[in-house]
C-alpha positions, 0 to 999 in steps of 0.5 A: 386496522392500525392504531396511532401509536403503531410503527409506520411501514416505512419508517425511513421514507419520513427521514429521506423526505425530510432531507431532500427538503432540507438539501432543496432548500439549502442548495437553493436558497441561494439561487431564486426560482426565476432565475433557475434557467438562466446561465451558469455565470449569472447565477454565481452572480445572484449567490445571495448567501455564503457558507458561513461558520454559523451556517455550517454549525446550523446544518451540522445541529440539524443533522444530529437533531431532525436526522439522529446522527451522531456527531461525526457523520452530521459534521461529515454530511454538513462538510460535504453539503457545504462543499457541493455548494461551494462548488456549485457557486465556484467559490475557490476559498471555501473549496479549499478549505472545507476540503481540508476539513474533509481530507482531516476526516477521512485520515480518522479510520475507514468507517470515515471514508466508506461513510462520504463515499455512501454520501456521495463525496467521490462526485463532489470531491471530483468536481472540487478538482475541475473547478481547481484545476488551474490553480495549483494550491487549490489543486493540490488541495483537491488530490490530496482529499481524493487520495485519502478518498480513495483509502481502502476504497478502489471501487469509486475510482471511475473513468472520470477521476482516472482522467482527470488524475492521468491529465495531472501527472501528463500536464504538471510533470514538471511539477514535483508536488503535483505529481506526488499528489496524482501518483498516491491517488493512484496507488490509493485506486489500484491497491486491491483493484484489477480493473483499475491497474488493468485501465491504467496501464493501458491509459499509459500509467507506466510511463508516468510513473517511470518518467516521475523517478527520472524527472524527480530523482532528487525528491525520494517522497516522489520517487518513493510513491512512484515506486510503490505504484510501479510495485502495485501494478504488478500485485495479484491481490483483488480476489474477485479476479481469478487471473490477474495481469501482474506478470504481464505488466512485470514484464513491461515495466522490464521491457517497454519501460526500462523499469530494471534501469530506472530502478537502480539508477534511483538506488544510487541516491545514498550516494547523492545523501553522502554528498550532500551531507556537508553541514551538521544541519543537513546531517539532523535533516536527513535523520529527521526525514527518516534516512535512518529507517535502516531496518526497512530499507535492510529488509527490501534490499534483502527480498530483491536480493531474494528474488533475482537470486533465483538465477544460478549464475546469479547467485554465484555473482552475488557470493563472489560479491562478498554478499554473503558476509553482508546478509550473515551481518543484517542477519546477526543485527536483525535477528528478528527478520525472516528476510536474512535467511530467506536470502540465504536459503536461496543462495544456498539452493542447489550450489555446494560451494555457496554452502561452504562459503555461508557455513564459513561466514557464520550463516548457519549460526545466525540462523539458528541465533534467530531461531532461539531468539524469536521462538514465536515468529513463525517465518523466522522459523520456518525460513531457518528451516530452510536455510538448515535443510539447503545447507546440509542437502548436498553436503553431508559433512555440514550435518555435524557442526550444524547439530553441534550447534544445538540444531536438532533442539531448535527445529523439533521445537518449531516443529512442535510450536508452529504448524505451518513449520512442519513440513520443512522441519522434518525435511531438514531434520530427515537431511541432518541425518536426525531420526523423524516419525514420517507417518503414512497418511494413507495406504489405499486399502481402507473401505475395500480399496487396494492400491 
């Protein structure tokens, strides 16, 4: 027999009886019973009670005293139970605002998000985004709560907010704003989820994307979005999928959808930048919007360099092109940046003459530069590795000059300092010509077995 004092089996049913009397009663005290059957339109007419600040402060006192909550979840579960009335008695003001309040919190930290999404914003959020979807600030408004939504949670993107969001960029592509509001949601819903980059791009996504750059050219945040979801598309990173489609839709960005051309017609906006820097003003507003952020843009241009020159015609292009002496200069200014040698090692690959021309511009001095600069930096390491090994592989006669250069010094120690550099330093130590313990990892005679 249990006594008074005793733990309830169920201590959490008291708690969820109590909120759902609580929900009740809120959500309906502004709508009588006799009028629960009549229409839609009639009951926004008898709303006899507006979410006021002392009505928000209410909830949010009750949620931390009746229910226990700390106080960002009670201000979080009061935002969105005003929200859903807000929406339910179309009153488009307190929708905007309170999905200011919502989106304000969501940007705190992730625990935020996962927090409305386990109380059910998506639904509320997605309804605040119909009920706005003819009024652009409001709309606006809306996106940008579901985009920070949809942060770090692809999971509750479904097929009701991938068709409210593809009807935005199809129906307000003229729209710069908009469209840079439906492409984050998008980039939000994809990032880390198969399934939903799967549904897009067969609901048209590329298309919109593509279209954005080329309608919205003379806006970089719009061009710089969309190319962020064009890059997304083409990502192998939901770990619950064995075989993603990223090569499949690589390849119709190229083929169906001019990506390649798209692409580097929209790089060509740092000619557009020169031009329209006539002002000393103008000049302030493009460091002011981030135009200087050199180091990022190095290190793109740098990976693309990197991956078309897998070809070897290619490569030979890109050295008959002066590229050599550039990536030698980013490297020698950027000493901290794996992404230099990469470019190097790659244009090195298989190509003697290649070889020479970075040897001559200083490539293989840099590289060791980086090396003794960044001891710690394990791809600055091992990219230098790399370059070093492709660079003396075909051509001996590189060896001397490279170990003059304090070579041998600098690899053993990255050797010795990071794990993941052990392989390529013994390769390129073994092609310079250095002595290197290879140990015999197995025989095949131990435990009676032969070879």
């Amino acid at each position: 027999m249990r006594s008074e004092n005793a733990t309830p089996a169920f201590p959490r049913l008291a708690y969820f009886a109590r909120r759902m009397r609580r929900k009740e009663t809120f959500l309906t005290s502004t709508f009588p019973s006799d009028c629960r059957y009549e229409t839609r339109q009639n009951q926004v007419k008898m709303a006899a009670k507006r979410i006021t600040q002392e009505t928000f402060d209410e909830v949010v006192l009750e949620n931390m005293v009746e229910f226990g909550m700390d106080p960002e979840e009670a201000v979080t579960e009061a935002t969105l139970d005003c929200l859903q009335k807000a929406v339910i008695d179309a009153d488009l003001g307190k929708v905007d605002e309170l999905l200011v309040s919502f989106a304000k919190q969501c940007r705190q930290e992730l625990a935020v998000r996962y927090l409305a999404g386990q109380k059910g914003a998506y639904p509320a959020v997605l309804a605040a985004c119909r009920l706005a979807f003819e009024d652009r600030s409001s709309l606006l408004k809306a996106l940008h709560a579901l985009s920070v939504l949809l942060d770090g949670q692809p999971d509750l993107f479904d097929a009701s907010g991938q068709e409210l969001v593809l009807r935005v960029l199809q129906e307000s592509h003229n729209d710069a704003d908009l469209t840079l509001a439906g492409v984050r949601c998008i980039r939000h819903a994809c990032l880390k989820h198969e399934q939903n980059r799967q549904d897009l791009v067969k609901s048209g996504i590329l298309s919109l994307l593509t279209g954005a750059i080329v309608q919205h050219g003379d806006r970089a945040d719009v061009v710089r979005e969309a190319c962020s979801g064009l890059r997304i598309m083409t990502f192998d990173d939901d770990i619950r999928v064995p075989f993603g489609h990223a090569h499949d839709h690589a390849k119709m960005i190229v083929v169906e959808h001019n990506g390649l051309g798209i692409l580097i017609e929209a790089a060509k906006v740092c000619a557009t930048l020169a031009r329209l820097s006539v002002r000393n003003e103008f000049c302030q507003d493009i460091v002011d919007l981030g135009g200087l952020n050199f180091i990022d843009l190095v290190k793109q241009v740098l990976s693309a360099i990197r991956a078309i020159a897998g070809n070897d015609d290619v490569k030979d292009a890109i050295v008959n092109a002066g590229g050599t002496d550039l990536i030698v200069l980013a490297m020698s200014r950027h000493l901290g940046s794996p992404q230099s040698c990469a470019a190097l090692c790659m244009l090195a690959l298989r190509k003697p003459e290649n070889c020479r021309v970075i040897m001559e511009g200083g490539g293989a001095l840099a590289a060791l530069q980086a090396m003794k600069t960044h001891p710690r930096e394990v791809s600055v390491q091992k990219q230098a590795c790399m370059l070093i090994r492709n660079l003396v592989a075909h051509t001996q006669d590189f060896s001397q000059p490279i170990l003059e250069m304090g070579a041998e010094n600098l690899i053993t120690e990255a050797r010795a300092a990071h794990r993941d550099c052990d392989d390529v330093a013994k390769a390129a130590l073994r092609d310079l010509g250095c002595k290197v313990e290879l140990r015999e990892l197995w025989t095949g005679q131990k435990g009676g077995l032969a070879h």
